[in-house]
N, C-alpha and C positions, 0 to 999 in steps of 0.2 A: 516251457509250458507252465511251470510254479508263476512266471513272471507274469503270464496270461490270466493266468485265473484270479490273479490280486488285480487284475482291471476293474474299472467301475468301480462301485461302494468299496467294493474290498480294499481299496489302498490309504481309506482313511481310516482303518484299525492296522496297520502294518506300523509296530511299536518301533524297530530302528528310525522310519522317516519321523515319528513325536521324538524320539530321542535326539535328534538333530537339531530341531527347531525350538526345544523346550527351551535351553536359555534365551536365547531369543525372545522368546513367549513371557519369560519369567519376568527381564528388563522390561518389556514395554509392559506388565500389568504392573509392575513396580514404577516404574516412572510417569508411566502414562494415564493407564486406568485408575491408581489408583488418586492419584491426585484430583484429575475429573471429577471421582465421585466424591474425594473428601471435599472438595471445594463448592460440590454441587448441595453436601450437607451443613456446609457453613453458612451458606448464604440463608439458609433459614435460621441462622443465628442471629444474636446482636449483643452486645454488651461492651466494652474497655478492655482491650488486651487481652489477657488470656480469660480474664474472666467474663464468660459466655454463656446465653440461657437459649433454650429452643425460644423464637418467637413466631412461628407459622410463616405466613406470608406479610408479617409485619415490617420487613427491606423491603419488599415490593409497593408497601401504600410510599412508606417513605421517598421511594424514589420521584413519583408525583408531586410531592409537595417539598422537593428539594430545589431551590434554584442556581444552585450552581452545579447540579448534575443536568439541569434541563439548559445552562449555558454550554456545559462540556457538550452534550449531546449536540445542540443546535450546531457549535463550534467543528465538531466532526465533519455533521451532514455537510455544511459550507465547503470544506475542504473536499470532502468528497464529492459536490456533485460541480466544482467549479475545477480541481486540481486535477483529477484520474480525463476529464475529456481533453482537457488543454494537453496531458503530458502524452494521451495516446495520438493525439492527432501529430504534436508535434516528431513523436519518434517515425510517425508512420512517412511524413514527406522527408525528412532527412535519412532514412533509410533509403529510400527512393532518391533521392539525391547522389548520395554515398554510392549506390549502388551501378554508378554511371561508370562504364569503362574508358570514358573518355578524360573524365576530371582528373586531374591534374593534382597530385597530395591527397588523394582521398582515405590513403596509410594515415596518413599524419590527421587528417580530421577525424577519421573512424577513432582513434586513440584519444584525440584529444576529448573528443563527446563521451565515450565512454568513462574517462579519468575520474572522473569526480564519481563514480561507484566504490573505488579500490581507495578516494582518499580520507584521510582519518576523519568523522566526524567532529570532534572537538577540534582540530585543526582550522576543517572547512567554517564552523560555527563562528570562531574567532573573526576570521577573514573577511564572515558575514559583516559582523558586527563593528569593525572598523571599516569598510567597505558603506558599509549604510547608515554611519553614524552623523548626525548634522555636519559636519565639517568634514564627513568622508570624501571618495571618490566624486560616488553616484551624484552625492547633491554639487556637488564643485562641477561638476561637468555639467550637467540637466541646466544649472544656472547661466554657466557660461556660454552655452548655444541659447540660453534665453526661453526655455522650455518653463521652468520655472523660477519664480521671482523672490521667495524665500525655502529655505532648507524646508526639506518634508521630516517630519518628528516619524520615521520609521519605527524606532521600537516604544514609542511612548502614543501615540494615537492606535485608536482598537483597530481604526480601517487598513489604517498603512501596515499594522504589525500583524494582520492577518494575510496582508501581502504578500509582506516577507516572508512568511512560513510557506506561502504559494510558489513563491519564485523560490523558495532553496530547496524544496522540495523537486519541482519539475527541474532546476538544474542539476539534482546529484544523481536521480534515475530516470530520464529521459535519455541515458544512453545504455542502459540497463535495458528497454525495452525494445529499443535503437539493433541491441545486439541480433533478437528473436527473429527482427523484421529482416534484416541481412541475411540472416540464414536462410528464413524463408522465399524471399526473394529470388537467392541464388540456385531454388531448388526448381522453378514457373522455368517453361520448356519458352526458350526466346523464340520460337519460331510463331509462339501468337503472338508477340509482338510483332513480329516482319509482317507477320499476315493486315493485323491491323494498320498499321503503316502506308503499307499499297493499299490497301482498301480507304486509306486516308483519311482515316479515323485521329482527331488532336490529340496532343499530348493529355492533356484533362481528364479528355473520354477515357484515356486506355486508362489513367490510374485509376478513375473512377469506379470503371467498368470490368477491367479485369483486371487490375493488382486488388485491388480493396474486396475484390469476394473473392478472388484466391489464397488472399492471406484473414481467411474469418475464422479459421480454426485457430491462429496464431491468435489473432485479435481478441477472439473472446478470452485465451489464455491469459495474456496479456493486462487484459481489464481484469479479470477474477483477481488474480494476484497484485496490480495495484487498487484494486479496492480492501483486500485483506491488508494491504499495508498501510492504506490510509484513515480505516479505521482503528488500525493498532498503531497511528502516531504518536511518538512520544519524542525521541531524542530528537529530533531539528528542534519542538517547541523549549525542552528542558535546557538545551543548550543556549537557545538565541534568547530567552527570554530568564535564564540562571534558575530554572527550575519554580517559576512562579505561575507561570501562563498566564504574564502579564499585557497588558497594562488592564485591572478589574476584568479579569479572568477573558479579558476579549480573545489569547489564544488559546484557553484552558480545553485541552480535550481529553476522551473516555478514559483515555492510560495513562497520563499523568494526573488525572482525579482520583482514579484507581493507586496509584503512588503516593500520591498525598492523606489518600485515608489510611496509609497502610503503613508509612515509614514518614510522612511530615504530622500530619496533627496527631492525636491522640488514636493508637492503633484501633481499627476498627473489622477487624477480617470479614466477617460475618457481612456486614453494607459492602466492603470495596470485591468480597465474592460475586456480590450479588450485580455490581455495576459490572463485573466481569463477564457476565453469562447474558448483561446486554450486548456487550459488543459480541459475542459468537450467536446471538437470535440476530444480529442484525446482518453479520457476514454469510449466513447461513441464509436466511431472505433473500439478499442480496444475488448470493452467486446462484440462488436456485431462479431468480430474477432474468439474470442474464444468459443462464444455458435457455433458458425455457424462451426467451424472443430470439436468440439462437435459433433454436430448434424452430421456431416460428417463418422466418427467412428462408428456410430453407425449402420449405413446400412450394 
């Protein structure tokens, strides 16, 4: 009966359940909150290392008339709206592929497409780099079938070496995404596929038609979280390009800008706060973006 009467309101003044949860409570306002708010007060800072003055919204004019935050930025968007559709679409047919009980190794493929998740970024970075250097692989072969007639300068032109950050990207988590779709897949009751089948509907139709809006809850998941990861790009650029975001900043993006004001040029906390709290207005747009044409579909 005591346990009845602490229902409702009552169970949020019942001091043992706070006494449980407070360390808890304590680390994430220690780690969490408070950081948030001190960084959300720096960025109305500006000055040289430690030494800092309030300046209002004086990062903010700055930001405008910065051009190599308005390259970082550009550099993002790019990635973002040409990398996160290539890498979803891609997971989404080889999961559908994978997902054939007739294929023959599809152990060995599932693993293999996955691998580059689990493997060491500086490793894979390396691999990149002699793999697509003028006298690599990629150009000896591309020649030799006659596809191209001299070596592509990969990490030294802005086009090709925005490429590269595209392609090592979509290879190291399109099996990362690959996994979600698998699962989900294996969860769709096969009996609408048989149904569709007899009713002689293509293969096309049914992916089209019912894998792709039975898997939109996954999907959207899927997209928010490689968007939150390709606006916070940093290691494939810092690695493939030795931490420059080169060649004239063609792959320089938000988080290794954000790195360079803070630990390469002259420390700056107060500016690279403030480039910070663009990329969370921009992930925060973004994914409220995509629930909300989500939600939109769905009526």
């Amino acid at each position: 009966m005591a346990l009845a009467r602490r229902g409702g309101i009552g169970r949020y003044y019942d001091v043992n359940g706070w006494l449980f949860v407070a360390p808890a409570l304590g680390l994430i306002a220690l780690f969490m909150v408070y950081p948030i708010l001190w960084s959300l007060w720096m960025s109305f800072q500006s000055g040289r290392g430690m030494m800092m003055k309030f300046a209002g919204f004086g990062n903010l004019v700055r930001l405008w008339n910065d051009p190599v935050f308005l390259k970082a930025l550009t550099n993002t968007m790019t990635y973002f709206v040409v990398q996160v559709p290539i890498m979803i679409l891609l997971a989404l047919i080889l999961a559908s592929l994978l997902n054939n009980p007739r294929l023959v190794g599809r152990g060995f493929f599932r693993t293999a497409i996955f691998l580059p998740c689990v493997t060491s970024l500086v490793a894979y970075s390396v691999l990149f780099k002699g793999m697509f250097a003028p006298d690599g692989i990629v150009n000896s072969t591309l020649q030799a079938i006659g596809i191209i007639a001299s070596p592509i300068p990969w990490l030294t032109n802005p086009f090709w070496a925005k490429t590269l950050v595209i392609i090592a990207i979509t290879w190291r988590w399109t099996g990362y995404n690959m996994i979600f779709y698998l699962a989900a897949l294996q969860n769709i009751d096969k009996s609408i596929y048989e149904v569709a089948r007899i009713d002689g509907v293509p293969a096309w139709a049914r992916f089209t038609h019912i894998t792709i809006p039975l898997l939109k809850p996954v999907i959207l998941f899927t997209t928010v979280i490689s968007t939150i990861g390709t606006l916070q790009l940093f290691d494939e650029v810092y690695n493939l390009t030795e931490g420059k975001g080169g060649p004239s900043n063609a792959t320089l993006t938000l988080s290794l800008y954000i790195y360079n004001l803070t630990f390469r040029f002259m420390p700056n906390f107060g500016y690279a706060a403030t480039v910070s709290y663009v990329i969370v207005i921009l992930v925060a747009l973004l994914a409220f973006l995509q629930f909300f044409l989500a939600r939109e579909r769905e009526k």
